[in-house]
C-alpha positions in Angstrom: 102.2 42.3 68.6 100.8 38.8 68.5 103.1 36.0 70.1 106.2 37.0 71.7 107.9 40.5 72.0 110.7 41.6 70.5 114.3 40.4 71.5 116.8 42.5 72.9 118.8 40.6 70.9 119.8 41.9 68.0 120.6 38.9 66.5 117.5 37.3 67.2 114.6 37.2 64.2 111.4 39.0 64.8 108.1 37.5 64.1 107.0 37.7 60.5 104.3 39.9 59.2 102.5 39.3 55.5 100.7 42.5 53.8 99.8 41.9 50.6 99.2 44.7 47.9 101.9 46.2 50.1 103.7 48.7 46.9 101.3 51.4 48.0 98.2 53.1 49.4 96.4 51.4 52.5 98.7 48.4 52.3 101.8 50.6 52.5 100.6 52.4 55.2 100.1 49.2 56.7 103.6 47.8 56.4 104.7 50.6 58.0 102.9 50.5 61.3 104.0 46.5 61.5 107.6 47.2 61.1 107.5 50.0 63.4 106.0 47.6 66.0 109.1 45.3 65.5 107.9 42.6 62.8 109.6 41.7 59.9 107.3 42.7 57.2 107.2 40.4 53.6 106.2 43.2 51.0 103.8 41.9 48.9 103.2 43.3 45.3 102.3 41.7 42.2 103.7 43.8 38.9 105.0 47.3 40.5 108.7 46.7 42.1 109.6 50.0 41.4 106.9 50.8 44.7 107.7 47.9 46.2 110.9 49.1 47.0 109.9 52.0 47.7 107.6 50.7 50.6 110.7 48.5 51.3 113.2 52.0 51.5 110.4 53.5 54.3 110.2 50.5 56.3 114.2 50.3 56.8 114.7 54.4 57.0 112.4 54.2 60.1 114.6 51.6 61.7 112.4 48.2 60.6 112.9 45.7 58.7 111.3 43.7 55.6 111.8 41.7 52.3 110.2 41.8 49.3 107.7 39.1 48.3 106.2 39.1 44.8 103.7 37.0 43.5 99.9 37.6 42.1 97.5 36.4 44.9 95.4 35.2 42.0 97.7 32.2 41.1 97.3 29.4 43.9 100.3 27.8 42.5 102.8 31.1 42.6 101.4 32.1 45.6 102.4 28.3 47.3 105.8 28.4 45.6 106.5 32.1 46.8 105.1 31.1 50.6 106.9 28.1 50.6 110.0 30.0 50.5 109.2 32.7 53.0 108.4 30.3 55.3 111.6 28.5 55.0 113.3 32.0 55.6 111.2 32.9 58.4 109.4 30.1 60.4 107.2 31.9 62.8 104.5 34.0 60.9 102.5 36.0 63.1 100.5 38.4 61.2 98.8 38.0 57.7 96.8 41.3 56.2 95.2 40.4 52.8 95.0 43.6 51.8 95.4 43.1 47.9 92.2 44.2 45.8 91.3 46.0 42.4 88.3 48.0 41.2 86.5 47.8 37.9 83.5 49.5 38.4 80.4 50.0 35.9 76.9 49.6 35.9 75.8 45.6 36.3 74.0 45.3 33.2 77.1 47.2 31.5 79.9 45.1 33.5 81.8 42.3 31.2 82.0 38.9 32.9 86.0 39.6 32.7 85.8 42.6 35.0 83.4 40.8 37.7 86.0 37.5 38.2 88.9 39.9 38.3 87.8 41.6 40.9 86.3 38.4 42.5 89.1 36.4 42.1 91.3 39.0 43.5 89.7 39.7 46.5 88.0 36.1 47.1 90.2 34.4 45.5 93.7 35.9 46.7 91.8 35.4 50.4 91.6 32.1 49.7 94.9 31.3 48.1 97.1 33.2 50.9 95.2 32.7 53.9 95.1 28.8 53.8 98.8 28.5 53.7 99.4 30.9 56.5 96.8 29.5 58.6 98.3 25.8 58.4 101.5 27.5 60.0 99.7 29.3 62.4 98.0 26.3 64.1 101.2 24.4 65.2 102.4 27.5 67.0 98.8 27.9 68.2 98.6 31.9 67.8 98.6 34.3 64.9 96.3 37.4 63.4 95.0 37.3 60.3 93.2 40.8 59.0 91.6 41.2 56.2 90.8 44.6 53.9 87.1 44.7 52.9 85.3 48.5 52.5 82.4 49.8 53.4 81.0 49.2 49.3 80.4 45.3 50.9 78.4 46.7 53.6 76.0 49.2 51.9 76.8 48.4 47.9 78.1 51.3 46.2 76.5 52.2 42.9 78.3 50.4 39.8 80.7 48.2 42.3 78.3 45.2 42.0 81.6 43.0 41.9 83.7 45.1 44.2 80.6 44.9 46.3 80.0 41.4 46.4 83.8 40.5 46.8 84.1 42.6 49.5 80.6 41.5 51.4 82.2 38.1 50.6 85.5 38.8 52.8 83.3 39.3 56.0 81.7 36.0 55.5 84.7 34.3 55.3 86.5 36.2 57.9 83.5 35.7 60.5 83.4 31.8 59.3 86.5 31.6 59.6 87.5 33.2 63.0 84.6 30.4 64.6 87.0 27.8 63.1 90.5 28.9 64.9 89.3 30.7 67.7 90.2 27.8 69.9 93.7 27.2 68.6 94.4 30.7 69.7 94.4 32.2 66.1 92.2 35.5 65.7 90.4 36.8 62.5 89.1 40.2 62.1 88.7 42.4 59.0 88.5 46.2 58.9 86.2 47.9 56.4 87.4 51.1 55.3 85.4 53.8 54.2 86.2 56.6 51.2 90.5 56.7 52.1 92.7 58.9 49.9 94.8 57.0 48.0 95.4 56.2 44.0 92.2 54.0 44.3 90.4 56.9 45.1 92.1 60.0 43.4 89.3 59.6 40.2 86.6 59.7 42.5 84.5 63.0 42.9 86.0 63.5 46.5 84.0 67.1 47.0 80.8 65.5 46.4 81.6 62.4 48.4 83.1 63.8 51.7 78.8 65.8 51.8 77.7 62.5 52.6 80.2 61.3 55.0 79.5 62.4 58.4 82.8 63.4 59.4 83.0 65.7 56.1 86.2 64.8 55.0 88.3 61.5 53.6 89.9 59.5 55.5 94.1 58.5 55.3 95.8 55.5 54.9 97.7 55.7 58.4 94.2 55.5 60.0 93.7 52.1 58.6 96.6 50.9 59.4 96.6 52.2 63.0 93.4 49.9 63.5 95.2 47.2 62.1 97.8 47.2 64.2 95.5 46.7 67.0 93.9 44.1 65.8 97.4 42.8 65.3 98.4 43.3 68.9 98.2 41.6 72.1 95.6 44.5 73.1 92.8 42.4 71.0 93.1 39.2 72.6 89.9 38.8 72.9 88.8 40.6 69.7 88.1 38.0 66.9 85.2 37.4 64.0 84.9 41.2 63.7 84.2 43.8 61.2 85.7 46.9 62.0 84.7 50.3 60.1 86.8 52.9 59.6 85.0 55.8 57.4 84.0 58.5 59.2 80.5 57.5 60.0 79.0 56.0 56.8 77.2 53.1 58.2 
């Protein structure tokens, strides 16, 4: 993974991981794959401990190891106070995924303005909030991955996902802007768009119908988001930064 391996010694702390919106679904998958490649992974959630811990349970029955790490990615000031206090438990952070996001789809001219900043601020906002902290404790170290969870709704615009849309179209900006920034300290910045994944996000949708216009004709699973985050986690893209990586089967 990014920085250095590993120690044999047991004793010795392993390099810190952040996934937030970690209780379940692509971010859970996620956590997994980190641990598994020997980081300490924070658990992120904002309201759902009970899923949390479950994440948690996974990571340490497969031989890794985490922490929870609550707080709503919305709030600049929990998010600071939570951070503050991971980083004074763990002072080497080497991978951030900003994976937290909601949907609260509906036609434009039917969407209240309450349902377009929640989303917004969520995705936008909780980019924002986390990702500024972490980065200022990636630059003294001079190295660090930061990923970030868009979907393929801000590359094409899905049907009554104006705001999802728009919030996710928003992440690639930032991520490409961002990545020209920190490139030179040695930090990398990448995002991975996922496509139609099966997960509670998704288990509404009309899945049938969708999978006829995805080229692969099926949906795709957490684990296969998370194995292309890994990579762009690893050592194996060193030179991979400012990128937007789909994964959905052929969409776009």
């Amino acid at each position: 993974m990014t920085g250095q391996p590993p120690s044999s010694d047991s004793r010795a702390a392993p390099a810190l991981a952040l996934v937030t919106g970690a209780s379940r679904g692509i971010g859970r998958a996620i956590a997994l794959e980190l641990a598994a490649q020997g980081l300490h992974v924070a658990v992120n959630y904002k309201s759902n401990q009970e899923a949390a811990q479950q994440t948690l349970a996974q990571i340490e029955e497969r031989g890794g190891r985490g922490e929870l790490c609550p707080f709503d990615v919305t709030d600049e000031a929990a998010v600071n106070t939570a951070l503050d206090a991971l980083f004074a438990r763990h002072p080497r952070i080497a991978v951030l995924v900003n994976n937290a996001g909601i949907v609260a789809d509906n036609l434009f001219a039917m969407m209240s303005s309450q349902d377009w900043r929640r989303v917004t601020d969520t995705s936008l906002g909780g980019f924002f909030n986390v990702t500024k902290p972490v980065i200022k404790k990636m630059i003294p170290h001079k190295q660090g991955s930061v990923v970030t969870i868009s979907s393929v709704s801000g590359l094409i615009g899905n049907r009554g996902q104006a705001n999802y849309a728009a919030a996710k179209a928003g992440l690639m900006g930032a991520t490409r802007a961002l990545a020209s920034e920190v490139a030179r300290i040695g930090i990398r910045v990448n995002a991975v768009a996922p496509g139609v994944i099966q997960t509670d996000m998704t288990k509404d949708l009309p899945l049938d119908v969708l999978k006829k216009i995805i080229p692969m004709g099926r949906c795709g699973l957490p684990e296969e988001v998370a194995r292309v985050v890994r990579f762009l986690c690893s050592d194996d893209a060193s030179y991979v930064t400012g990128q937007i990586i789909s994964v959905n089967g052929g969409m776009v």
